[in-house]
Every structure is written in C-alpha cells, then in structure tokens.
C-alpha positions as CSV (number, residue, x, y, z in Angstrom):
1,X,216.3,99.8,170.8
2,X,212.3,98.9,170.5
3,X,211.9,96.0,167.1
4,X,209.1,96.3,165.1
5,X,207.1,92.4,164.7
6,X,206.1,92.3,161.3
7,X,203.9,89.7,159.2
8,X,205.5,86.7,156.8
9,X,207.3,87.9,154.2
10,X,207.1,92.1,155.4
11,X,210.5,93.7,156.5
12,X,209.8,97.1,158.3
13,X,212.9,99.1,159.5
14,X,213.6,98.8,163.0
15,X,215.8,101.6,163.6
16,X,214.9,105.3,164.2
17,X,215.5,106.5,160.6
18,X,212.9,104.3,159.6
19,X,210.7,105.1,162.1
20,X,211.1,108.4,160.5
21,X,210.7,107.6,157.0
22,X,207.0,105.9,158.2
23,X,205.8,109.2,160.2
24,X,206.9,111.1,156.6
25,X,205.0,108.9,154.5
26,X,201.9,108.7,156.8
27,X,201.9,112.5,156.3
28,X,202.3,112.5,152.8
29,X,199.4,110.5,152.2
30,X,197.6,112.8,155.2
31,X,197.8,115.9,152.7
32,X,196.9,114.0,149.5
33,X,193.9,113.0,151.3
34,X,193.6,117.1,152.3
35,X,194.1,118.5,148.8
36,X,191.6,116.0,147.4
37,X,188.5,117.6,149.8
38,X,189.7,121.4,149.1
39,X,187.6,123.8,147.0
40,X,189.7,124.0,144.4
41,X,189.3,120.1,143.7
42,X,185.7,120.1,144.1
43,X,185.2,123.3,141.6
44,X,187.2,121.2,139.2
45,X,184.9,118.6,139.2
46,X,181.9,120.7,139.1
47,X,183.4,122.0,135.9
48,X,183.8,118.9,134.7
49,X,180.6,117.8,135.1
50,X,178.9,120.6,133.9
51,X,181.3,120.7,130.9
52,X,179.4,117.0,130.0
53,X,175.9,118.4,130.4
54,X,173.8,118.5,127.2
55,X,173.5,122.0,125.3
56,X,170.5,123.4,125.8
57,X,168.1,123.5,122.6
58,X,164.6,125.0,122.2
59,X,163.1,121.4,122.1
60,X,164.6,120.2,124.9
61,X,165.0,123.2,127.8
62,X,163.3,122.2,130.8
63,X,164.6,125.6,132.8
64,X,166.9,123.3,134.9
65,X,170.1,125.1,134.1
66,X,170.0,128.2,135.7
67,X,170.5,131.4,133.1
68,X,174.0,132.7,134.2
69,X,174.9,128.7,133.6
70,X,173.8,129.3,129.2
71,X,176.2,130.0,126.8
72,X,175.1,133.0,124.5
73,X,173.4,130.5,121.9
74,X,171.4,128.9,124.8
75,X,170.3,132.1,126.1
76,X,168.8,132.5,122.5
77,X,167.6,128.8,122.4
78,X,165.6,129.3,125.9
79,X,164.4,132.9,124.9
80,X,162.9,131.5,121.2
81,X,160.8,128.6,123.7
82,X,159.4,131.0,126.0
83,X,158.3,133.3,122.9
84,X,157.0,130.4,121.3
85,X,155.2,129.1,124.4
86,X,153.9,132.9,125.2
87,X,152.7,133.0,121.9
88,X,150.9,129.4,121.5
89,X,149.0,130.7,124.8
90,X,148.0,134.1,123.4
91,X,146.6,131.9,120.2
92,X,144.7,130.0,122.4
93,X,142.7,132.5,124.3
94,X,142.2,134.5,121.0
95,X,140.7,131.0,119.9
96,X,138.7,130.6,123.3
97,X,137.2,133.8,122.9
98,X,136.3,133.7,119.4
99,X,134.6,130.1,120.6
100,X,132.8,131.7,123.3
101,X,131.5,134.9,121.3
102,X,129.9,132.7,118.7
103,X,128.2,130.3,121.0
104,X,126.6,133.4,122.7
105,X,125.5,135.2,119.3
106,X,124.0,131.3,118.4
107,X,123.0,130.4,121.6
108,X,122.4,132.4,123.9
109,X,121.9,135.8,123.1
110,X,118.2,137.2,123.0
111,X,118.1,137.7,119.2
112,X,120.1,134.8,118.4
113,X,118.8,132.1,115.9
114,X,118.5,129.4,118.6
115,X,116.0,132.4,120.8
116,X,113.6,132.6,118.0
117,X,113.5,129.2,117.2
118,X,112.5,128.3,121.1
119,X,110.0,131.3,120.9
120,X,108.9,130.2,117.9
121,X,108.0,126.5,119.1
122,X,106.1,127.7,122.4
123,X,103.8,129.4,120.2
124,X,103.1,127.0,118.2
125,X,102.2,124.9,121.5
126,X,100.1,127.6,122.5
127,X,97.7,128.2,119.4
128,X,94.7,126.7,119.9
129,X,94.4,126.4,115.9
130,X,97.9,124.7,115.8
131,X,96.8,122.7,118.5
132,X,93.9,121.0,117.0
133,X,96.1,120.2,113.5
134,X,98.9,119.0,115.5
135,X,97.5,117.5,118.6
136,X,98.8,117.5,122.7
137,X,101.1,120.2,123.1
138,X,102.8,118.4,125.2
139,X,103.8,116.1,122.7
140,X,105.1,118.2,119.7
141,X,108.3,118.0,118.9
142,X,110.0,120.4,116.7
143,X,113.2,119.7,114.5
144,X,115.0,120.4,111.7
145,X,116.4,119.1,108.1
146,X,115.6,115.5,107.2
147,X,119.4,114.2,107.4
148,X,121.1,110.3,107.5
149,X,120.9,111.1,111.4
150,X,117.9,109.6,113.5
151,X,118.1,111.5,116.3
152,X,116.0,114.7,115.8
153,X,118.0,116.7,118.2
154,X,121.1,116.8,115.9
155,X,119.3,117.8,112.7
156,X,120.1,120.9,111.9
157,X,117.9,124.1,111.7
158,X,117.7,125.9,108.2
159,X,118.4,129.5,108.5
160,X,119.6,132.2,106.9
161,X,121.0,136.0,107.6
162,X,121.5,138.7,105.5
163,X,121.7,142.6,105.2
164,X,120.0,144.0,102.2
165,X,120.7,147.4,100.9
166,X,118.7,149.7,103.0
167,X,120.7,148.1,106.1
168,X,118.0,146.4,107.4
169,X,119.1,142.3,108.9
170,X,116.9,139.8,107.6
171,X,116.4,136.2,109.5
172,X,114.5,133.4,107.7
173,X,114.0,130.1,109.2
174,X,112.4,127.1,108.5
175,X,112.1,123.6,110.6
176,X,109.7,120.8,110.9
177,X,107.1,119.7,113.7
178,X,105.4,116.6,114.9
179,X,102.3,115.7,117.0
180,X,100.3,112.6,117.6
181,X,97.8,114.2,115.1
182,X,99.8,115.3,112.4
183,X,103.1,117.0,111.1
184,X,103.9,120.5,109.5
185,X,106.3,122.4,108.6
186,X,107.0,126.2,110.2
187,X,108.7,129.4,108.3
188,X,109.3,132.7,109.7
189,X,110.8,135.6,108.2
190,X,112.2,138.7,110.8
191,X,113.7,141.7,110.1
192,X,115.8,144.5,112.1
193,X,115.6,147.5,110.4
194,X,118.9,149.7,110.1
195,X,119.0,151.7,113.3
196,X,116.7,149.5,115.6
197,X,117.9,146.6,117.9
198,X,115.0,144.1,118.5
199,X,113.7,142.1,115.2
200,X,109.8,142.2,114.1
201,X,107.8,139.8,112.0
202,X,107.5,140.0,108.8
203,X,105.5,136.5,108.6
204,X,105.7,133.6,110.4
205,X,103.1,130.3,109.3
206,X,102.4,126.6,110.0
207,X,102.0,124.3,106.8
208,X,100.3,121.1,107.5
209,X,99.6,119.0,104.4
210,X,95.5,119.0,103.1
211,X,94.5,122.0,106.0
212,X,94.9,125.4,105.8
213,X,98.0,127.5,106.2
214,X,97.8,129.3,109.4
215,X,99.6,132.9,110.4
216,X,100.4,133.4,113.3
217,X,102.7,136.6,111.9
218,X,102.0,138.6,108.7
219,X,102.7,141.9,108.4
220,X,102.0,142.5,105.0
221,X,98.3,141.0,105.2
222,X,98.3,143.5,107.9
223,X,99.6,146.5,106.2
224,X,97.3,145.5,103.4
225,X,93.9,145.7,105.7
226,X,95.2,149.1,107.4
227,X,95.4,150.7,104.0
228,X,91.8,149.4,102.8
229,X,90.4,150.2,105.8
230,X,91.8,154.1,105.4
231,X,90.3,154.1,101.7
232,X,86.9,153.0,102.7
233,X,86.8,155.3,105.0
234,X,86.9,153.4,108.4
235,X,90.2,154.8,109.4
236,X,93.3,155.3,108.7
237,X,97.2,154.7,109.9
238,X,99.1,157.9,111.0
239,X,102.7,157.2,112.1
240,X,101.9,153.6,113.0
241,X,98.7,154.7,115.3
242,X,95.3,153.4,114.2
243,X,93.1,156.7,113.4
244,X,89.1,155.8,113.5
C-alpha cells in the first residue's frame, strides 16, 4: 500500500478510497471550469452587459449600437437625430445658396450695382475734363458715404433700385471721389426698360464744388437737342435713327 507525504498539519487519505475521492473532486472542479467557458455562459454575460448599457436618446446616439440591438423607442430616438441632422444640412445649403445668389447679383454679375460703379470710376479716370478738375488718374480714389469708419474701402455705396409702373428697373447711385487736385461727388441714374436686359443712361455727372457740373451721360439734354433740331428743320429722329 503506496502513503501519501503530506505538509504540517494536512491529512490526505492514504488508502484507495481516497485516492478515489481526489480523482472525483479533480474532475468536478474539471467541469466547473468547462461550463464556465461554454456559450451559454458567455451569452449570459453578454446579456448582462448589454442589459447595463445606457438607453439610447436623440442627444446622445453615436450609431455605436447596432439597429437590431434598439428597443422600439430607440429606433424612434435614432430615427428623430438623423431627420433632424438631414434636415439642419438641407437648411444649410438652402442658406449657402441664397449667400452665393446674392453676392453674384451684388458682385459679380454684369449689371450688378458693384459693375456700374467700377464702370463708372474708369470713366471718370478717363475724361480728360474730369481729369483736369480732379487731377492724376492714377490717383483718384472713389468711395462712398461719409461714416465713423476711416478706411474708405468699407464706406458704403448709396444706391437705390426700384420698378416703377410702366415695369421699367431704375438704378440711382451716388459716391464720392478724390484727387490730388480736388474732390467731387458722382450721380448716375440707369434704367432697364420692361422687356429689355442691359440698362442705359439716363444721366450720369461729376459735381466738383466752384466748377462746372460735367455730363458725361444725359439723355434728356439729348432728347431735348434731337427734337429742336427736327423743328428747325435740320433733321429729325425716326425710330431712334438721326434723319438729316
């Protein structure tokens, strides 16, 4: 019969039931350890830690738990973000685009304000009779309301727009200029008559203080020496075509 050595104070069996009983418990604790790793226990874990995750709200959704995962009220909560989300993008492009429309009717189309006011200016710089009140042309500068602001740039041009009755768009403007001679102030007045596309003068002046206005546009002076001319019988106007 083989004995079994055992540390201080330890008794271990030494006959073959015992021997027995030891294999019986070393198997017990064999399976224990088994059942622990099976699927079953790790599914019930899972569960349990996805039955401790947080609920899933519209403020706080960040698409981690997949959809089949939502209860019905999540579902609802992550469908009520992405609708709001779709619809704060579809706001903002409306907004881009109503941004971008009115910077190119201001800006940048042909017969915007800021096109006849750059017109306007290279004009001016090209008149020999504005030239000799205002000075280099190189030097003029052209700008617009008197404001608390000292940098010319950001003064604002005066301008208006409006439709009168017949249809026709009317575009008045007013700004000031500066050269090492002297200073003035400019006015023009365009209209687009009902129908057509492209504006046309109706006047368009320089005012400089103690000289002269001077027109660079007038269409009634014109209109008014067309007529005379036809009654004095020099010529007349027939559908906008000098007759004589």
């Amino acid at each position: 019969m083989m004995k079994l050595h055992a540390a201080p104070g330890l008794l271990l069996p030494t006959t073959a039931t015992g021997t027995a009983t030891i294999r019986a418990t070393s198997k017990t604790l064999n399976l224990a350890a088994a059942a622990r790793k099976a699927p079953g226990a790790r599914h019930y874990a899972t569960s349990n830690t996805e039955s401790k995750r947080r609920a899933v709200t519209p403020f706080n959704d960040d698409g981690h738990v997949p959809w089949s995962n939502l209860s019905a009220a999540e579902k609802t909560a992550r469908a009520t973000q992405q609708t709001f989300n779709f619809g704060m993008v579809i706001v903002g492009l409306v907004l881009t685009g109503g941004v971008g429309y009115l910077f190119y009717q201001e800006v940048l189309a042909p017969d915007s304000k800021t096109a006849y006011f750059n017109r306007a200016v290279d004009r001016i710089k090209k008149d020999p009779r504005c030239l000799e009140l205002l000075g280099d042309a190189k030097k003029i500068t052209a700008f617009g309301e008197e404001t608390q602001n000292k940098w010319r740039r950001a003064r604002p041009i005066a301008s208006t727009n409006t439709t009168d009755s017949r249809g026709n768009d009317h575009l008045m403007m007013h700004f000031n200029v500066q050269g090492p001679r002297g200073a003035g102030q400019v006015a023009l007045h365009l209209i687009k008559r009902a129908g057509h596309k492209e504006y046309e003068y109706r006047y368009f002046f320089l005012d400089v203080k103690g000289q002269h206005r001077i027109y660079l546009e007038n269409a009634d002076a014109a209109a008014a020496a067309g007529a005379s001319k036809g009654k004095d019988g020099k010529g007349f106007k027939l559908f906008g075509i000098q007759i004589g």
